[in-house]
Each structure stands twice: as C-alpha cells, then as structure tokens.
KEKOL-985734 format. One record per residue (C-alpha): residue in three letters; residue number from 1; x, y, z. Coordinates in steps of 0.25 Angstrom, whole numbers. Layout:
KEKOL-985734
aa  i  px  py  pz
ALA  NUM  X  Y  Z .
...
end
This chain:
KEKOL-985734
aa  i  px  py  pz
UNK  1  96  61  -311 .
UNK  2  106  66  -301 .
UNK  3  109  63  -288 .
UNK  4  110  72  -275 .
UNK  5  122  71  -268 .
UNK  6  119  75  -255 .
UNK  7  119  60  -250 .
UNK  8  132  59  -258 .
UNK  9  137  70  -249 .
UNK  10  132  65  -235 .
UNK  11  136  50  -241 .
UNK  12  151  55  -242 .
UNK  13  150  63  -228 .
UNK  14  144  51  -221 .
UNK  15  142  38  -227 .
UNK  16  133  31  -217 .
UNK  17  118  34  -214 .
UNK  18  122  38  -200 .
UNK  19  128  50  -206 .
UNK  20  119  51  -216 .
UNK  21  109  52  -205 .
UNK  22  116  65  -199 .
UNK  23  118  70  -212 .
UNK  24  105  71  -217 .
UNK  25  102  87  -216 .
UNK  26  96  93  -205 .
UNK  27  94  107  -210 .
UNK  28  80  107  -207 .
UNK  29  86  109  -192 .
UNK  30  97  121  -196 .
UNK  31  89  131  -196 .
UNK  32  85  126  -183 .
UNK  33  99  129  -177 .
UNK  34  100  142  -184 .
UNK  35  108  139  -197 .
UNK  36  101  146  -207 .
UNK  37  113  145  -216 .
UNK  38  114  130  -215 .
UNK  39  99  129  -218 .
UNK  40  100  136  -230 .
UNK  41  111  128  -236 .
UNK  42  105  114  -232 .
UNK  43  91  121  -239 .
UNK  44  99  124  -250 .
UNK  45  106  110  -252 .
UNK  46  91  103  -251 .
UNK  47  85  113  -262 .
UNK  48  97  109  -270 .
UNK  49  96  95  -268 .
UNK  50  82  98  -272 .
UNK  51  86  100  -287 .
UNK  52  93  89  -290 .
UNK  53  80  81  -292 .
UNK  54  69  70  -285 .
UNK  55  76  67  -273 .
UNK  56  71  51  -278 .
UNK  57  80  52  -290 .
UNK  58  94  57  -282 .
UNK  59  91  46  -271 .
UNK  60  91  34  -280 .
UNK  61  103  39  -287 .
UNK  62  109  43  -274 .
UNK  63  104  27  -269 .
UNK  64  113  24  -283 .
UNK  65  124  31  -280 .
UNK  66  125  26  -263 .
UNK  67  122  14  -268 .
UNK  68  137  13  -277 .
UNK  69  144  18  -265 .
UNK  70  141  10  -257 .
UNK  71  142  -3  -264 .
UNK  72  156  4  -270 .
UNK  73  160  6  -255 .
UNK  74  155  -8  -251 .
UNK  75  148  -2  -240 .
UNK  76  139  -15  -238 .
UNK  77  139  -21  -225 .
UNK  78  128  -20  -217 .
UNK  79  127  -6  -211 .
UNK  80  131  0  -225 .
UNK  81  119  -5  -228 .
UNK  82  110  0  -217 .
UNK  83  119  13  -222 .
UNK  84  115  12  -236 .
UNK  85  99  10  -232 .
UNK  86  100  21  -223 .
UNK  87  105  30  -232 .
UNK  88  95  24  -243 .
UNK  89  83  27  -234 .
UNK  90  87  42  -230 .
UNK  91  92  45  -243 .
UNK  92  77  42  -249 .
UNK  93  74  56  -242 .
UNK  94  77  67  -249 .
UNK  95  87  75  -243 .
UNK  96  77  89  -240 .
UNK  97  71  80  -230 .
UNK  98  81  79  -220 .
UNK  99  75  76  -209 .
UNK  100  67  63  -216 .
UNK  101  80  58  -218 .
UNK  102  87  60  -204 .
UNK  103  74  53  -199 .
UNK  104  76  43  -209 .
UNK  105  90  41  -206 .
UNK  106  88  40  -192 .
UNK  107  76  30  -192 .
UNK  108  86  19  -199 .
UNK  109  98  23  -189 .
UNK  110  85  20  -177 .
UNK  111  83  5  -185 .
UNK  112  98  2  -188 .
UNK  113  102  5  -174 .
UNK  114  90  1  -168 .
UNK  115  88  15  -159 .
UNK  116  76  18  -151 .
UNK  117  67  32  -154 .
UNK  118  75  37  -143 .
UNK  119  89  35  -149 .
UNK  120  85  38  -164 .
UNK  121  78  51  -159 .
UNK  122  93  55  -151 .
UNK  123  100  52  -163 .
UNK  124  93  60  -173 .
UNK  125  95  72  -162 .
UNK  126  109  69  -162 .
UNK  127  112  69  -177 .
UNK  128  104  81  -180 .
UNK  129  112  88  -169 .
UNK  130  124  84  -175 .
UNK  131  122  85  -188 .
UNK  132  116  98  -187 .
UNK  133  130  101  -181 .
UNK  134  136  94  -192 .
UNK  135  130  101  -204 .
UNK  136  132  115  -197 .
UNK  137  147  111  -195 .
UNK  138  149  107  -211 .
UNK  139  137  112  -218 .
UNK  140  146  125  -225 .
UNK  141  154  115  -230 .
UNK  142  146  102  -235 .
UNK  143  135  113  -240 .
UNK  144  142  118  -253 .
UNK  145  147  101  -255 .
UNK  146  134  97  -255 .
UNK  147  127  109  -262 .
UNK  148  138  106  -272 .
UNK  149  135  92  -275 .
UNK  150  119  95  -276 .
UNK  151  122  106  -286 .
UNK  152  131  97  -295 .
UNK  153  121  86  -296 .
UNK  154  109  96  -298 .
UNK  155  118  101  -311 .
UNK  156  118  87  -314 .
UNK  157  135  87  -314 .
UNK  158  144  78  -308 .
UNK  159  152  78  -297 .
UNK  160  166  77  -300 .
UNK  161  179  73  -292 .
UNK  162  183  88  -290 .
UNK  163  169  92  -282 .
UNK  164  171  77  -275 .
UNK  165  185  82  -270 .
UNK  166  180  95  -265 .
UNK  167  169  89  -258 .
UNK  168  175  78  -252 .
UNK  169  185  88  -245 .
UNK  170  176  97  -241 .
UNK  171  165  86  -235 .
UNK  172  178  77  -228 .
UNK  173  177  85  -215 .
UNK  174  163  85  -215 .
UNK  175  162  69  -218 .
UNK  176  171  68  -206 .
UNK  177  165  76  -197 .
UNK  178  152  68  -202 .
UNK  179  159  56  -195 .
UNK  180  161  62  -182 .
UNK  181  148  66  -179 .
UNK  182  142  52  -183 .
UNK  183  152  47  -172 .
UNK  184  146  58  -163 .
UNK  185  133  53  -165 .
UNK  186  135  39  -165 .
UNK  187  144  39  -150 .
UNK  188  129  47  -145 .
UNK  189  119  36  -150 .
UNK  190  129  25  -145 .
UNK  191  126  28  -131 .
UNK  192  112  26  -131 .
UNK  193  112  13  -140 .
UNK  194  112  -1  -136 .
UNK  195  124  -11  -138 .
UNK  196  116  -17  -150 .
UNK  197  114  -2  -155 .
UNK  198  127  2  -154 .
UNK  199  134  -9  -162 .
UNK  200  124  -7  -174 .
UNK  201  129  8  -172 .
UNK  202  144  4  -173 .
UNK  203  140  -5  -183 .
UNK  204  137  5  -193 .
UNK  205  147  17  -188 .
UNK  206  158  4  -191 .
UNK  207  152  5  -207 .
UNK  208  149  20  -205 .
UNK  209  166  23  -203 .
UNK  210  171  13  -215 .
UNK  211  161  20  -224 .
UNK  212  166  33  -219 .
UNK  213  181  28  -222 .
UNK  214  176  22  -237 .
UNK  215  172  37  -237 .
UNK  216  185  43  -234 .
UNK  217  194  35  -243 .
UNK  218  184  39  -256 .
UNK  219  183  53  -251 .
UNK  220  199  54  -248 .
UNK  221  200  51  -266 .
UNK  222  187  61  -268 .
UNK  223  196  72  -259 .
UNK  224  208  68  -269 .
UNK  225  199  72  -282 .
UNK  226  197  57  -286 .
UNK  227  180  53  -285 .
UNK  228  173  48  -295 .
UNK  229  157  47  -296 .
UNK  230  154  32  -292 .
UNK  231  162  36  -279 .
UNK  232  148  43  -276 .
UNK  233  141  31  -283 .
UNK  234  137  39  -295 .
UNK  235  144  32  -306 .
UNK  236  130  29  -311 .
UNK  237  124  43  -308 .
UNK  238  121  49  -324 .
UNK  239  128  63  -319 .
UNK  240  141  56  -316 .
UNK  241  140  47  -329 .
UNK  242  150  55  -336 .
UNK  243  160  56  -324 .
UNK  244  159  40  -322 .
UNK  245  163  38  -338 .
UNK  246  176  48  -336 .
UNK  247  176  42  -323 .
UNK  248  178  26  -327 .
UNK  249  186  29  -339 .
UNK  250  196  37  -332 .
UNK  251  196  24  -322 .
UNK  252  196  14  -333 .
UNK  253  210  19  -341 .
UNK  254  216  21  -325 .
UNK  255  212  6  -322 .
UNK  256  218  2  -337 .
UNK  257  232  10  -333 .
UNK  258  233  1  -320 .
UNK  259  229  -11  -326 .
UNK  260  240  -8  -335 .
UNK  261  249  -3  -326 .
UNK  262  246  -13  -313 .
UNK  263  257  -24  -311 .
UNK  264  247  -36  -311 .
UNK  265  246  -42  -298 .
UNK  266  246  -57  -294 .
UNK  267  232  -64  -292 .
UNK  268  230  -65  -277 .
UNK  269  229  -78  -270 .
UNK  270  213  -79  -263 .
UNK  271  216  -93  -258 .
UNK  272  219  -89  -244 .
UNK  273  213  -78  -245 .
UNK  274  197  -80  -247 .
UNK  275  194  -85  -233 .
UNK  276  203  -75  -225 .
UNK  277  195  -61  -222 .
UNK  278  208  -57  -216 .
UNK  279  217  -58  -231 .
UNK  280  207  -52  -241 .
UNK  281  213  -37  -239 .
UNK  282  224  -44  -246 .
UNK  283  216  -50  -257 .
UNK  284  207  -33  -256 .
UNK  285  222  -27  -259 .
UNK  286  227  -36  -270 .
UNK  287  213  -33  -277 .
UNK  288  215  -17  -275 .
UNK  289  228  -20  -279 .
UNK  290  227  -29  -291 .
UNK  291  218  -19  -296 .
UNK  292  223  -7  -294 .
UNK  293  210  -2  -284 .
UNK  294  209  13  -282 .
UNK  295  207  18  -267 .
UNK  296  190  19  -268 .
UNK  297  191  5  -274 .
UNK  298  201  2  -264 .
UNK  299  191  6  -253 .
UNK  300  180  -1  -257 .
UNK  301  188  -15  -258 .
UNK  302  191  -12  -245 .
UNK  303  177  -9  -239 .
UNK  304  173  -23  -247 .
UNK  305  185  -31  -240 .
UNK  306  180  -26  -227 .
UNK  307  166  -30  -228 .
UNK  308  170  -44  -234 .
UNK  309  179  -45  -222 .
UNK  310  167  -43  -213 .
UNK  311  160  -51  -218 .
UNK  312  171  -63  -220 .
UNK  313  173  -61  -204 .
UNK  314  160  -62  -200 .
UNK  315  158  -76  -207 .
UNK  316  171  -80  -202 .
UNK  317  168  -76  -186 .
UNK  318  154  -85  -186 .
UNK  319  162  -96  -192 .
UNK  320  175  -94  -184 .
UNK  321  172  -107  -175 .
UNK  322  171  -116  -188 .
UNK  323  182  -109  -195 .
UNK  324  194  -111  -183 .
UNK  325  189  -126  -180 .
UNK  326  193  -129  -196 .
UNK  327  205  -122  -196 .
UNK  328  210  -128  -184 .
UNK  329  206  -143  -189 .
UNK  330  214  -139  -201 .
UNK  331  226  -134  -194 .
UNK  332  226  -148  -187 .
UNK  333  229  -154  -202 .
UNK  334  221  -167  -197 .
UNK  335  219  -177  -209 .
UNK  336  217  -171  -224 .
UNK  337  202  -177  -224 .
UNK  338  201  -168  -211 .
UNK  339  208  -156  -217 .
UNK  340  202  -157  -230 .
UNK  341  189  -157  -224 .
UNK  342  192  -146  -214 .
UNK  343  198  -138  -224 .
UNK  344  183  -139  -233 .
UNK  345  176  -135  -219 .
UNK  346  185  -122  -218 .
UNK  347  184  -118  -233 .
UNK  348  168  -119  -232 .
UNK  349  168  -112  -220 .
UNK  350  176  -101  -225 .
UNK  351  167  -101  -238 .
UNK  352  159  -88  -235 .
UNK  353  172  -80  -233 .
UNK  354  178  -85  -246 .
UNK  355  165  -80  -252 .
UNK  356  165  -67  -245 .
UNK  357  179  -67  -252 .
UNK  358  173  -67  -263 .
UNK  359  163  -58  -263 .
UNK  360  174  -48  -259 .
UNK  361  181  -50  -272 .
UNK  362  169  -50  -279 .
UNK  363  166  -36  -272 .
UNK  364  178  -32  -274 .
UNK  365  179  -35  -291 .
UNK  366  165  -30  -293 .
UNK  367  164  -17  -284 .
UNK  368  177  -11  -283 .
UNK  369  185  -13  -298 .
UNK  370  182  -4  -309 .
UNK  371  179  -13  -323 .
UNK  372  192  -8  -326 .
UNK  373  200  -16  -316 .
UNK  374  189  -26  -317 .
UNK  375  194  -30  -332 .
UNK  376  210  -29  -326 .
UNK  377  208  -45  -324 .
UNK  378  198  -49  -336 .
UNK  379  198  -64  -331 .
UNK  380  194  -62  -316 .
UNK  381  186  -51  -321 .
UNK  382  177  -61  -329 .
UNK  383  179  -71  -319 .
UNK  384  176  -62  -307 .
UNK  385  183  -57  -296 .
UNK  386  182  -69  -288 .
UNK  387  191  -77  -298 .
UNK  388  206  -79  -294 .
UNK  389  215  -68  -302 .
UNK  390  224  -75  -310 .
UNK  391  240  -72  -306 .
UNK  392  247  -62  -316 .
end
C-alpha cells in the first residue's frame, strides 16, 4: 500500500480546508480559458495518480498520515477540528473528480459559516476565478513537484530529505502566494456576511495563520536538508519503514550524547506556578531546556502551551468575579479561621486550571519527547510526567 502525495503537497501549500477548498484542481475549466498546455499536465498528473492504486486504500493511509500531523502539531482546538473533518470529507473523493470535491468543500464552508445559496454560489465563483489564476501563475513550477512525488510512490520508494529540500524551496513562493490569495478572497465574502458570520470567519483565518506559521518553522528545517518521515506523519507508512529505523537510531545515539553531555539542570518549582497561565512559558522553557528539545519539538510545545493557555483563560474569565472577591479577603489577612478558609475557597476554585496544568505536562511528556529523552529521568518516567523532578 502506498500512499498519494498530492494531499501531502496541497497540505504543505495550505494547511486549512479554506485553501484546500481553492486548491482542489480545476483543470476541467483550463481548457475552457484556452490553456491546452495546463490541461494536459493536470491530465497527466490525474492518469498518474491513477497508478498508484484504489483510491480507498491511499485515503485511509493518507487519513493515518493527517491524522499524526495533526496530533504532533497539536492542532486541536475547535476550528482545527472543523479543518481536520473538512478535509476528511473532501479528501474521501478521489482527486480525478475535482469538481465533486470543490462542491464538497464548499457545502461545509456554506454550514460552518452558515452562508445562504446566494453567498455559497458567489464564493465558489470567486475561488474558481482565482484559483484558475493561481494554478496558471505556478503550475510550471508545482507540476514537476508534485509529478515527482506521485512517481516516487508509484515506484514504491521513499522520499527522502534531499527531494524534501528541493521541494520545499521550490513550493515556498507558491505556499505564499497561496496565503495571499485566501486573504483576497476572505476580505470579498466579509462584506456580504453578517456580524455573527464574520466572526466565525475570523475565527478560523485566526487558526488558519498559526497553522500557516507551524508550517513555516518545519518547512525552514526541510529547506535546510533536515526532514524525516513522521514530519509527514508517515512513520508508520511500510514504504518508509526502513528510513524510520536509520531514522530513530541515528536519534537515539544523538539523544545519548546529550544526555551525557547536558549539564543536569535543577528541578523546577511548580508551586506557584500551576495556577498562573501567565508563568507556564517558564515551566514550557525549562522542559525544552531540560531536555534538550529540537526546533520541531520546540514547536509543538509551544502550539500545546498556547492552547492550554486558552483554555486556562477562558475558565479563569467566567470565574474572575469569584477569583478577585477571595483574593482581596485574603489580602485583608482577617483572623487565620477566616484565612485558612478563604485560602481552601481560592484553591478549589483554581482547581481546573491546576488540572489544565496538568494535562499540559502530561501533553508535553507523552507527545513531544522521543523515548529516548523519555528514559533521561527513569524515575519521573515511571512515575509520570506529572511527578515533581527530583533536584540534581
């Protein structure tokens, strides 16, 4: 089984179904506009694609492969979600049947946004027009990426860090130009949307720009040579089986070396720290720090921080009443039956943000440490994440 690395492709170009939505290929409509060439070529992409086997097979390994990359990049919060469905309901059409999927796409862009018949039909106007722009502009340079990356997986090889390099330089431009236009587009359907409409729009362009910066920061090491396969979420794709084993081995004897190397660092104090959103970048460096992360793993601690930190503020607003009524009876240091008591109220009213404290070390352990770095501290590694390191 192999997998068809076209949505990989558009996935790095775009990373968000409202992109994916303008991506899907229009070359049904080239030959409309008088671009024989560019008809030929997408026709000749599709007969390729064709070969690497049922389309059913590529899309639950290519559902495998989104799947990791998503959890890796902790894309979670709610319009990564409605991202990750989208995605999961065009990508079910196989990718000969373009205008299935643009239909598709557009049909949950008309119930996320909740657009009438008229909007829906004026934005599918607007993205074919610009998108037909768009592939004219780039298709002489995404072409021979993409017919590249189909033709490696149809000879059941594997991509490798070289072909990644190359690619990623060449599709960079066009990743950015990708950008532009969604803005284009959005600024057009914002002026003929409803208050409620709009802010669901900005909701999801907010979550469409950090993805597009997790982007940037991967594709700025893959420009640089360094890419392995689970970047792509492949490590469990048989092709790249082999690559995964050099892959971890090399990793493993580099995590030893630090290990060795590394001055150990003293434990850090969580005490005042659990219940203060604002203090747990400190506690996200020292853990980078302490085990010596790499600039992906970097990244996605970051991407898990900042949705913790959502999610600690939002609890923290709908109780900010409560909250400053205890802290200020605290601060009037009344009798130490009063204090004590007050002092219990705080504490289970900040319970939930502790937990959410939690959980973001728990993330952090489990999702972005290699088993390698996992091991450097045997003890909290059996005990688990959440466990106080002891102070070296």
């Amino acid at each position: 089984m192999v997998c068809s690395n076209m949505t990989v492709t558009r996935w790095m170009l775009f990373s968000s179904v409202g992109a994916l939505a303008m991506a899907a290929p229009l070359a049904a409509q080239t030959n409309a506009a008088g671009q024989e060439d560019s008809m030929r070529q997408a026709q000749e992409l599709m007969d390729a694609t064709k070969q690497i086997g049922p389309w059913d097979s590529q899309f639950r390994i290519i559902e495998e492969a989104t799947d990791n990359v998503f959890a890796q990049q902790a894309w979670n919060s709610e319009p990564d979600q409605f991202v990750r469905q989208l995605m999961r309901d065009v990508g079910r059409i196989p990718p000969w049947q373009p205008m299935e999927r643009n239909e598709a796409a557009l049909i949950g862009l008309q119930q996320r946004w909740n657009l009438t018949h008229d909007q829906k039909n004026e934005l599918g106007r607007d993205l074919n027009r610009e998108m037909m722009a768009f592939t004219f502009r780039h298709i002489k340079d995404a072409m021979p990426v993409v017919m590249e990356a189909v033709q490696t997986r149809v000879a059941n090889e594997p991509f490798t860090a070289e072909q990644i390099q190359q690619w990623t330089q060449r599709l960079r431009p066009i990743m950015d130009d990708g950008m532009t236009t969604l803005q284009r587009v959005s600024r057009r359907l914002e002026k003929s949307m409803t208050p409620q409409q709009r802010e669901l729009l900005m909701i999801d362009l907010d979550a469409f720009e950090r993805r597009q910066r997790d982007m940037k920061k991967m594709m700025a090491a893959w420009e640089e040579g360094r890419w392995n396969p689970s970047e792509w979420g492949l490590q469990d794709d048989p092709i790249h089986a082999a690559a995964m084993v050099e892959y971890r081995t090399q990793q493993a004897v580099k995590d030893e070396l630090v290990r060795r190397a590394r001055p150990l660092l003293p434990s850090f104090d969580e005490r005042n720290v659990a219940t203060q959103e604002s203090e747990w970048e400190r506690y996200v460096k020292w853990f980078c720090q302490r085990y010596e992360c790499d600039d992906p793993q970097r990244t996605q601690a970051n991407s898990i921080l900042q949705s913790s930190r959502v999610d600690a503020v939002r609890y923290r607003s709908s109780k900010e009443d409560d909250i400053a009524k205890l802290e200020a009876a605290i601060a009037r240091n009344e009798s130490p039956a009063k204090l004590n008591q007050y002092q219990d109220d705080l504490n289970r009213l900040l319970e939930p943000i502790t937990e959410i404290f939690d959980r973001l070390k728990k993330r952090l352990y489990e999702q972005v440490l290699t088993s390698a770095q996992r091991s450097i501290d045997a003890d909290w590694a059996k005990a688990g994440p959440t466990k106080q390191p002891d102070k070296k």
